[in-house]
C-alpha positions as CSV (number, residue, x, y, z in Angstrom):
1,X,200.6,65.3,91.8
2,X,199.1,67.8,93.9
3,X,197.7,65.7,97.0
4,X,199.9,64.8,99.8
5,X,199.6,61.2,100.7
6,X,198.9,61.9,104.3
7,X,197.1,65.4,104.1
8,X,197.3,67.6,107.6
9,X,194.5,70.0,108.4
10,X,195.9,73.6,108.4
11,X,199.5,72.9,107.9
12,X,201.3,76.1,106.5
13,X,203.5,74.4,104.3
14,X,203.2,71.9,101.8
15,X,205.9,68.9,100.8
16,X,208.5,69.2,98.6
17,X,208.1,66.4,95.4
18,X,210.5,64.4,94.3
19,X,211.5,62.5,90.9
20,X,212.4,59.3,90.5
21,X,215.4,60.6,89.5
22,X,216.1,63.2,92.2
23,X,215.2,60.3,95.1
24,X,217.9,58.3,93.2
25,X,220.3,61.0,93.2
26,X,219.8,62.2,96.7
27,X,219.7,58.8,98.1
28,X,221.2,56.0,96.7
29,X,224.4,58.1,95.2
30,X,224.8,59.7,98.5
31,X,226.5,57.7,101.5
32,X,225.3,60.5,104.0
33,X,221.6,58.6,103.5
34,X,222.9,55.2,104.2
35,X,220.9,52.9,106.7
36,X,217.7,55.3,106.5
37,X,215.0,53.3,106.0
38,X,212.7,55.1,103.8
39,X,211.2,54.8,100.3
40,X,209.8,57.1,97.8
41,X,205.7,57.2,97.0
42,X,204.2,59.3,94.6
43,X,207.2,61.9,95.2
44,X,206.9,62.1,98.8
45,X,210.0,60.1,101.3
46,X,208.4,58.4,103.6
47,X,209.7,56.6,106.5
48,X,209.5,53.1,106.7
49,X,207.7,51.8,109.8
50,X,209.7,49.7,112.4
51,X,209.6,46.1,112.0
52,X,207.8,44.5,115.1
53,X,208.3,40.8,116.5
54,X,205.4,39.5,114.5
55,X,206.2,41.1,111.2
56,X,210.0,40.1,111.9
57,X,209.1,36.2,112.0
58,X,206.6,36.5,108.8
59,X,209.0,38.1,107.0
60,X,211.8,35.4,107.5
61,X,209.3,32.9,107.4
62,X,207.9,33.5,104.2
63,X,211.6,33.9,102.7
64,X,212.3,30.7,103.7
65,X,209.5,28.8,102.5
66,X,209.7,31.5,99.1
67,X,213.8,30.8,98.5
68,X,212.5,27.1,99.3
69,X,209.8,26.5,96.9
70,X,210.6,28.7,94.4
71,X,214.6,28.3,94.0
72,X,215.0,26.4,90.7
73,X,212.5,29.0,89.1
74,X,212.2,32.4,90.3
75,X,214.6,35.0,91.8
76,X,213.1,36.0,95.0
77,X,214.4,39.2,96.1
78,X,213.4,40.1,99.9
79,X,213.0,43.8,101.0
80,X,214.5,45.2,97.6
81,X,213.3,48.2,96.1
82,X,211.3,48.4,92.7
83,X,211.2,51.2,90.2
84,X,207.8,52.6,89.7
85,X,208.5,55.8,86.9
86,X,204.6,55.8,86.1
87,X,204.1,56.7,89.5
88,X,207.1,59.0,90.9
89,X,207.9,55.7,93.2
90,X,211.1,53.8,94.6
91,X,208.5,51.2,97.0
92,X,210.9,48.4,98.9
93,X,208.3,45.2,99.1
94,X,208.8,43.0,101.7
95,X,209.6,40.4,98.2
96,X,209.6,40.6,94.5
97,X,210.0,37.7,92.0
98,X,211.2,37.5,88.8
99,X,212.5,34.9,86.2
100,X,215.6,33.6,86.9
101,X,216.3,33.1,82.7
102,X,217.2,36.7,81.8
103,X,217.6,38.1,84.9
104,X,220.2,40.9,86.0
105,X,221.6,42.6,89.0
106,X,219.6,45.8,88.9
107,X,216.5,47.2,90.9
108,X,213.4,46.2,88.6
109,X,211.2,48.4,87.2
110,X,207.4,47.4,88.8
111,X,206.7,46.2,85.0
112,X,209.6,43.9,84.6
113,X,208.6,41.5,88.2
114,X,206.5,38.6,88.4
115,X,204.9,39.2,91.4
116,X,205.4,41.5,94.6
117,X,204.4,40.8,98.0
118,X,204.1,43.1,101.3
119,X,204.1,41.7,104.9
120,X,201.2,44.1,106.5
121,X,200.3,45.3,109.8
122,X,200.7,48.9,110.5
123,X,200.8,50.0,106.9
124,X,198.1,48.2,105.6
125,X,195.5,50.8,104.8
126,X,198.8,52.2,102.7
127,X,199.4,48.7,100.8
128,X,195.7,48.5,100.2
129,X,195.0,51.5,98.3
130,X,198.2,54.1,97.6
131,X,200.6,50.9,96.6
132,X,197.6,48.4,95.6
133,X,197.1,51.4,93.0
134,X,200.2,52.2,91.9
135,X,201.3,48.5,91.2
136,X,198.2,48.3,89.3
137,X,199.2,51.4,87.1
138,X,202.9,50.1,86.9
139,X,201.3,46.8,85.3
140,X,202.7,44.7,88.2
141,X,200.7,41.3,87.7
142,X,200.3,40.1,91.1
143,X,200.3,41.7,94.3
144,X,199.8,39.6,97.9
145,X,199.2,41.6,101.0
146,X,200.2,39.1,103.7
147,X,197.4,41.0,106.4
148,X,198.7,40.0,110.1
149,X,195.7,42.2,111.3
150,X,193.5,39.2,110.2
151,X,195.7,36.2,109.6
152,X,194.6,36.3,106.0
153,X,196.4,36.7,102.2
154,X,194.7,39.1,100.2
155,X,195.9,38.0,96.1
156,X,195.6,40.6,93.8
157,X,195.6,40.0,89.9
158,X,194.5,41.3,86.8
159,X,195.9,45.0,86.7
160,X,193.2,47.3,85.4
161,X,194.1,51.0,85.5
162,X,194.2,51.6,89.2
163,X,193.4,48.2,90.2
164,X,193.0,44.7,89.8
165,X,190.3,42.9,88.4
166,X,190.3,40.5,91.3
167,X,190.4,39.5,94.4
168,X,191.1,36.4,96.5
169,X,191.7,36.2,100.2
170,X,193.1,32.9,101.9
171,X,193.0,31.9,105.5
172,X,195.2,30.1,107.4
173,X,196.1,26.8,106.2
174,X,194.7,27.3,102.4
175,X,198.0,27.2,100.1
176,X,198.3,29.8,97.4
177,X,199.9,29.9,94.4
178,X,201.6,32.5,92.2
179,X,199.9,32.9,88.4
180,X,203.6,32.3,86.9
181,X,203.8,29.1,89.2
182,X,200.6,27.6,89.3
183,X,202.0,23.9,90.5
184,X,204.0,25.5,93.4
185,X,202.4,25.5,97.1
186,X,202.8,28.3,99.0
187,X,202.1,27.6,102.9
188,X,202.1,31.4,103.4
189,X,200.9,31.3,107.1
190,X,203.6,28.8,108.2
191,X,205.1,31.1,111.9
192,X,206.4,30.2,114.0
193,X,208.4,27.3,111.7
194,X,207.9,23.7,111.9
């Protein structure tokens, strides 16, 4: 990977690349990194953006009405990172599923989960293309962008190389539903709570 994710006109110096490994290494085994909030993409650390008042009450929101609905079948994991090998990657959704029946205590890799999901406002042209592609590569099979820019849920499915098949968006007040739990409502626009 030779192309920064956020190129710079004229900048003398270029970025230092991680591995998945090395990122592990540096971070997670070292306790001077503790209570950063960054992640790893395509090699690069990048800082994770600050969680505003709006994004604060979708993301508790939607883990309440998640944990909820999808308790007795799913392990929903909120703001956990994901291994992403194919891609150089450590992201940290906002939520990943997986089956309860087999699970373990251990970060996923992208392959293993059900579905991820990212709460979206200032990094949204990030989760629609760099992470949107790289979940597609990783063979994650679903991918919802919760978009607070325009109240809507983009649903992503069918990985295909760089990208998914298709495409559904859902507007405020339409219930969605994962692939692996079709016969589960998910009131995803539900903030403030009832």
């Amino acid at each position: 990977m030779t192309q920064t994710l956020y190129p710079q006109q004229d900048m003398p110096y270029r970025p230092f690349l991680l591995s998945l490994e090395d990122y592990e290494a540096l971070y997670i085994e070292n306790p001077r990194f503790s209570g950063f909030r960054i992640e790893l993409i395509r090699g690069e650390v990048l800082e994770m953006s600050t969680m505003g008042d709006n994004h604060f009450g979708y993301i508790n929101t939607l883990a309440r009405e998640l944990n909820f609905k999808l308790f007795s079948v799913a392990m929903v994991g909120n703001q956990t990172p994901v291994r992403a090998p194919l891609v150089a990657s450590r992201p940290e959704p906002d939520f990943t599923l997986q089956r309860l029946e087999g699970w373990t205590p251990k970060v996923p890799l992208a392959g293993e989960v059900l579905a991820l999901v990212e709460v979206s406002d200032t990094t949204l042209e990030l989760d629609r293309t760099v992470k949107l592609q790289d979940y597609a590569r990783e063979g994650v099979p679903e991918y919802w962008i919760l978009n607070l820019r325009d109240a809507t849920l983009e649903v992503y499915t069918g990985p295909q190389g760089d990208t998914y098949a298709q495409k559904q968006t859902y507007q405020k007040g339409e219930v969605a539903r994962f692939s692996a739990f079709p016969q589960i409502d998910i009131e995803w626009w539900t903030f403030p709570p009832a």
